[in-house]
BADRENVEX-659564 format. One record per residue: residue number from 0; residue in three letters; chain; x, y negated, z of N, C-alpha, C in turn. Coordinates in steps of 0.2 Angstrom, whole numbers. Layout:
BEGIN
NUM|Ala|A|X|Y|Z|X|Y|Z|X|Y|Z
...
***
This chain:
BEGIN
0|Unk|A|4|6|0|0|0|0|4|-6|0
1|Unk|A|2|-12|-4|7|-17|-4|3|-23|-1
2|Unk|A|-3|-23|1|-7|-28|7|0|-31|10
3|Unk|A|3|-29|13|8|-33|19|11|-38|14
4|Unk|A|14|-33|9|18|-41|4|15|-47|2
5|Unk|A|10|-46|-2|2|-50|-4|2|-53|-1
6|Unk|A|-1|-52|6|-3|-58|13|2|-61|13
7|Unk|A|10|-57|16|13|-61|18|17|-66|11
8|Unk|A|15|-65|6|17|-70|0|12|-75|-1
9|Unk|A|6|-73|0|1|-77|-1|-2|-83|6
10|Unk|A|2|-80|13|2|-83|18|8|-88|16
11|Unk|A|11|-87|14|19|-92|14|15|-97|8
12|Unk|A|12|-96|3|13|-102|-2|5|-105|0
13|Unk|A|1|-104|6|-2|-106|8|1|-112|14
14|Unk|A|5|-110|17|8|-115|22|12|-121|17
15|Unk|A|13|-119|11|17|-123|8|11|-129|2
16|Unk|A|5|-126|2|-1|-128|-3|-9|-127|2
17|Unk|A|-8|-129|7|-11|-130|13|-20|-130|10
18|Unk|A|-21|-134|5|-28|-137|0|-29|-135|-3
19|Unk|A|-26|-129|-3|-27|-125|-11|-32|-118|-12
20|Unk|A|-38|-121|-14|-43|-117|-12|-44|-110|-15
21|Unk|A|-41|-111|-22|-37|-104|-26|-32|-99|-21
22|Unk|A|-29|-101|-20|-25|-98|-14|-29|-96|-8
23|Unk|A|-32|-99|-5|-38|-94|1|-42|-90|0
24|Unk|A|-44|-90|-6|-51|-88|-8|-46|-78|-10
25|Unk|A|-39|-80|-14|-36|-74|-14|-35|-70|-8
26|Unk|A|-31|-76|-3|-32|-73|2|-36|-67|6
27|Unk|A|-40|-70|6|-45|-67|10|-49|-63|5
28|Unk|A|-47|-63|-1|-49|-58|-8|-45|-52|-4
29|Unk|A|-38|-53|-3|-34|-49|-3|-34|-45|7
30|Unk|A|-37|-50|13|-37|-46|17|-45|-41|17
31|Unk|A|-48|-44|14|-56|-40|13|-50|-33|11
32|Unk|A|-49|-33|3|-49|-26|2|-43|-21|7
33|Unk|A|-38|-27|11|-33|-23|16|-40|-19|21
34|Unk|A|-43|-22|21|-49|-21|28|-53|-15|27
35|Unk|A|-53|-15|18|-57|-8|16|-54|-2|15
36|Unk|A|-47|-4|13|-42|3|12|-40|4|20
37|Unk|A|-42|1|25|-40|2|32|-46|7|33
38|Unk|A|-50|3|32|-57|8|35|-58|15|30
39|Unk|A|-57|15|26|-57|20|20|-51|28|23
40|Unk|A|-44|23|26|-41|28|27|-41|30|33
41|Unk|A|-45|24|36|-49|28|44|-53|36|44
42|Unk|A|-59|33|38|-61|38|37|-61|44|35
43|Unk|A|-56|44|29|-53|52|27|-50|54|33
44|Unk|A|-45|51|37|-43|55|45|-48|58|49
45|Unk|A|-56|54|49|-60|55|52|-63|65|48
46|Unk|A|-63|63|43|-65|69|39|-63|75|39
47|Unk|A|-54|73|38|-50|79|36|-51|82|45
48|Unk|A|-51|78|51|-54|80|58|-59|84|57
49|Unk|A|-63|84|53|-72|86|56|-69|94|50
50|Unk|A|-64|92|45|-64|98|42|-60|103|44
51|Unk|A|-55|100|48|-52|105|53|-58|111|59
52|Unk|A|-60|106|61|-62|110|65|-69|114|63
53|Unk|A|-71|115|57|-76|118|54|-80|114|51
54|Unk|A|-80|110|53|-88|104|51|-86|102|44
55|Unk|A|-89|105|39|-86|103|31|-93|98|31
56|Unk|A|-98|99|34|-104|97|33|-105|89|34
57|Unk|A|-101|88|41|-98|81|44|-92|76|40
58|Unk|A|-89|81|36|-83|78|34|-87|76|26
59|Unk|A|-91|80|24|-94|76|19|-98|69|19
60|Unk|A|-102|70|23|-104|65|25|-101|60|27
61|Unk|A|-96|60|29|-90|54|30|-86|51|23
62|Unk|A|-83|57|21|-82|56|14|-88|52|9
63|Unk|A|-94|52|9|-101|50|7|-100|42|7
64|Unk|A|-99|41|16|-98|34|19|-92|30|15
65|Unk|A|-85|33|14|-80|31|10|-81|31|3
66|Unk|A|-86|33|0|-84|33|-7|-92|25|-8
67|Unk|A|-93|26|-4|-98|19|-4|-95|14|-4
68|Unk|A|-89|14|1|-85|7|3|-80|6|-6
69|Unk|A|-77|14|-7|-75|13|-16|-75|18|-19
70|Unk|A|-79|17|-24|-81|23|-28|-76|26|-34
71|Unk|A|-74|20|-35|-67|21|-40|-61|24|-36
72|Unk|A|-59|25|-31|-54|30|-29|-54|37|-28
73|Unk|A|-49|36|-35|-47|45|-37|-46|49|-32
74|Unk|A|-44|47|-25|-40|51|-18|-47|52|-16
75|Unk|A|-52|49|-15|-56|50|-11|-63|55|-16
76|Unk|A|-62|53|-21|-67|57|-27|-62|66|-26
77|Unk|A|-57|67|-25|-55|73|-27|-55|77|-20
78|Unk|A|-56|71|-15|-56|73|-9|-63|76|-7
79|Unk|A|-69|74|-10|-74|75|-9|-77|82|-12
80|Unk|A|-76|80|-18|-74|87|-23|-71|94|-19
81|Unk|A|-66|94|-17|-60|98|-14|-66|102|-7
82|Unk|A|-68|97|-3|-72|98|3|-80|102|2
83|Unk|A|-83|97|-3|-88|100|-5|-86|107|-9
84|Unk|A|-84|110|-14|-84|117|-17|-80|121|-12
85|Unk|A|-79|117|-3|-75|120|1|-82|123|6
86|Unk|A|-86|120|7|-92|119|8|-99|124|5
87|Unk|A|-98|123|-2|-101|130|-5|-99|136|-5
88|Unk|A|-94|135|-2|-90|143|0|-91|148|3
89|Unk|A|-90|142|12|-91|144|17|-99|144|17
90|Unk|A|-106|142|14|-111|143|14|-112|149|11
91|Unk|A|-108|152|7|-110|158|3|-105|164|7
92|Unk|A|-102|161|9|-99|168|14|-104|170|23
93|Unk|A|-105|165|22|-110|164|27|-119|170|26
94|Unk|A|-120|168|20|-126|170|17|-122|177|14
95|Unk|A|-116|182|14|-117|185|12|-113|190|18
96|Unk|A|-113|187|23|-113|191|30|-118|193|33
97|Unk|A|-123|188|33|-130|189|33|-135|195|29
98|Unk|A|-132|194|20|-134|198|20|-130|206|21
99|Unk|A|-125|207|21|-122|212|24|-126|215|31
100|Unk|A|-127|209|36|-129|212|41|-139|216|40
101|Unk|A|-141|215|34|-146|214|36|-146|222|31
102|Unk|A|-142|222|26|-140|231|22|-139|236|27
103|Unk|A|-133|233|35|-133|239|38|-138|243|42
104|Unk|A|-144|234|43|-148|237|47|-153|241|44
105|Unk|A|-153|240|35|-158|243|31|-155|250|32
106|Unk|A|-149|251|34|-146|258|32|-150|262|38
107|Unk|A|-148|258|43|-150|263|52|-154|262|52
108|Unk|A|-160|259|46|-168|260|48|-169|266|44
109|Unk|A|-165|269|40|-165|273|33|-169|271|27
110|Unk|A|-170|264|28|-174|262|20|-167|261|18
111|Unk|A|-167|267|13|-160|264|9|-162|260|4
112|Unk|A|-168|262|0|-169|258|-8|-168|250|-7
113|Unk|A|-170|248|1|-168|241|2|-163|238|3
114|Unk|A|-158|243|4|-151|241|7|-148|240|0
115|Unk|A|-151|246|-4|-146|245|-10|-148|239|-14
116|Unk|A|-156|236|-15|-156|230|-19|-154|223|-15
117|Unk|A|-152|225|-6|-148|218|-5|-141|218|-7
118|Unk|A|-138|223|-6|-131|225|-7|-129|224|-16
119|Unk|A|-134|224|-20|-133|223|-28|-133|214|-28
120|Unk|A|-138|212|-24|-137|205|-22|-130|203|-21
121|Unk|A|-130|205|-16|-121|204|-13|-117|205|-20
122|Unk|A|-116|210|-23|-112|212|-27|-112|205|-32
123|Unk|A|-117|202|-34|-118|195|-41|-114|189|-35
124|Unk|A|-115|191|-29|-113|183|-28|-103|185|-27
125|Unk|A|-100|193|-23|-95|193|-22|-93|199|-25
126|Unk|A|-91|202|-32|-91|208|-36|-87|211|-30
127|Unk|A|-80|208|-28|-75|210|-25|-75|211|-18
128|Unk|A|-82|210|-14|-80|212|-6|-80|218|-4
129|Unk|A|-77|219|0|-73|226|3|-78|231|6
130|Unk|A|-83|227|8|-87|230|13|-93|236|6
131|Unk|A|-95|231|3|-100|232|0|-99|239|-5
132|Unk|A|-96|240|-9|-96|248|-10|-95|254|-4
133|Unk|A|-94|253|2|-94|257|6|-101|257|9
134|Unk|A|-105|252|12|-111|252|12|-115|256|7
135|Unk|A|-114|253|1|-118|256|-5|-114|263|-6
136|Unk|A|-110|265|-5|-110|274|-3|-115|275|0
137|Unk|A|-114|274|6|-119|276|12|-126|276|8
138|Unk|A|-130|270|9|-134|269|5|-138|275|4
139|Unk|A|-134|276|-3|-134|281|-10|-136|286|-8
140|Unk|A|-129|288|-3|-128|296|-1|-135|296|3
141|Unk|A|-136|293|7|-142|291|13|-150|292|7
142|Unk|A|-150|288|3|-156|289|-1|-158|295|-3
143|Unk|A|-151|298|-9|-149|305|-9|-152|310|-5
144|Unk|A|-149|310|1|-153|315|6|-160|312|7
145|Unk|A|-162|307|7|-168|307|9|-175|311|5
146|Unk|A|-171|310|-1|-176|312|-7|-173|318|-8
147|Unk|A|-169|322|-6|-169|331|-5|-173|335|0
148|Unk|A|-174|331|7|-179|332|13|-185|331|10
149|Unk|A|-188|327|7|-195|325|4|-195|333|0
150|Unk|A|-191|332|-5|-193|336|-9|-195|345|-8
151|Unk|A|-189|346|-3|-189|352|1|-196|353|4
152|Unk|A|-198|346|8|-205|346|12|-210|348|6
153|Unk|A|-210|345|3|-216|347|-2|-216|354|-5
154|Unk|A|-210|355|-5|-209|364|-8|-213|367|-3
155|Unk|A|-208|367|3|-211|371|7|-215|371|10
156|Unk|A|-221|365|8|-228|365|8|-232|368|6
157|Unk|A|-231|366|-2|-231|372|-8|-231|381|-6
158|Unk|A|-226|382|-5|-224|387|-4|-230|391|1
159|Unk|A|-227|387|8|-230|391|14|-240|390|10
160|Unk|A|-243|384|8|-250|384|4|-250|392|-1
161|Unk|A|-246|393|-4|-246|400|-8|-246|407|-3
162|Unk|A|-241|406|1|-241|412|5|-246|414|8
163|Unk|A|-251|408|10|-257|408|15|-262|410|11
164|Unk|A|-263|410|5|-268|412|0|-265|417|-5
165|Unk|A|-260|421|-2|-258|428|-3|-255|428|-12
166|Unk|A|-254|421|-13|-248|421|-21|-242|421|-19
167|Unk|A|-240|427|-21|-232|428|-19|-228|426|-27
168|Unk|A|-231|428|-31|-227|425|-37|-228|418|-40
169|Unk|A|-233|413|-37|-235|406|-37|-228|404|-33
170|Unk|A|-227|410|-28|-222|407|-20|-216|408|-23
171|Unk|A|-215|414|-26|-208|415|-28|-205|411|-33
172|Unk|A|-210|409|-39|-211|405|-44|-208|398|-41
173|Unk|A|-211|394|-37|-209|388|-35|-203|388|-31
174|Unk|A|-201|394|-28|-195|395|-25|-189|396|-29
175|Unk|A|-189|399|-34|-184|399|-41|-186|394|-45
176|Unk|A|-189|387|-45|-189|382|-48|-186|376|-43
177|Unk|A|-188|377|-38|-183|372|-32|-176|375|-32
178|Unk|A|-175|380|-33|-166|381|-33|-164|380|-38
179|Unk|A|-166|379|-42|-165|377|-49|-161|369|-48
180|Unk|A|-167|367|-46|-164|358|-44|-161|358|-39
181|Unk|A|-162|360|-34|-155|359|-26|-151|369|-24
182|Unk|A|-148|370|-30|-145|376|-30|-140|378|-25
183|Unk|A|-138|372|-21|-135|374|-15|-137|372|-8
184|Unk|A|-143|372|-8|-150|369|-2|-149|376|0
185|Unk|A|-146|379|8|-147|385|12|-154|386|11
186|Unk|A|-160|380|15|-167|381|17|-167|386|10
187|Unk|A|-168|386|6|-171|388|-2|-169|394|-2
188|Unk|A|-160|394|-1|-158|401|-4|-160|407|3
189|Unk|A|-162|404|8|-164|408|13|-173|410|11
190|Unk|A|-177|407|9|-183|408|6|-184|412|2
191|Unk|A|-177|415|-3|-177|417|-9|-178|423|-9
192|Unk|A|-172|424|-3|-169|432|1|-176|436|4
***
């Protein structure tokens, strides 16, 4: 900043041109804008503060405050910039903890098919987080089994309905078409026997 020279040049040829209304009117041209790049670099201190300590949300708003005092400084535009896409970041890592936390509760509840269209969510906003193809195993595998257990129940609904109305080859029939589909399902091959 060159403020200190300016005044003090423009103090000296005022002492020397005492009536010279061009010359005050710089002056004080020249201490307003020392007055605003003071406040200005108050403010980014105050910012890069709120940024340190979490607060991206407070330092913009600051930054906001400064770029009204000048709009044309590249430091403070890049600075604003820099904060805010720092900003959408931490709102999106934020939002994709959340939804993490909300696939594994999907998972202990065993609604998988839920987990896995949050976890597909997750995947468009972060392809590469660590967490997510492991949940989404589970998930799967989780789903997986669920729809082996259904399916076995209904067999052996089927089944036991046949056995009770004396169709052994309705029973046997539906028992060699379910090993068919889950060929290494104990329950079945013990049915079979």
């Amino acid at each position: 900043s060159r403020f200190p020279e300016a005044l003090a040049s423009l103090e000296q040829a005022l002492k020397l041109d005492p009536a010279n209304t061009d010359l005050q009117a710089k002056l004080e041209a020249i201490r307003e804008k020392k007055r605003t790049q003071d406040e200005i670099g108050n403010l980014l201190a105050e910012a890069e503060a709120s940024r340190n300590r979490g607060d991206l949300t407070g330092a913009l708003t600051v930054l906001e405050k400064a770029l009204r005092l000048d709009q044309d400084n590249t430091k403070l535009r890049a600075t604003y910039t820099e904060y805010a896409k720092q900003a959408k970041l931490a709102e999106q890592q934020g939002q994709i903890r959340e939804m993490l936390g909300n696939a594994r509760q999907e998972v202990s509840s065993r609604r998988f098919t839920a987990a896995i269209e949050i976890l597909r969510e997750v995947s468009k906003l972060d392809p590469s987080h660590p967490e997510v193809e492991s949940l989404l195993n589970t998930a799967v595998s989780g789903q997986e089994q669920e729809r082996r257990r259904k399916l076995l129940e209904q067999i052996q609904a089927q089944v036991e309905n046949c056995l009770l109305a004396d169709d052994y080859d309705r029973a046997t029939e539906l028992i060699n078409r379910a090993v068919e589909q889950l060929p290494t399902e104990p329950s079945l091959l013990q049915l079979k026997t």
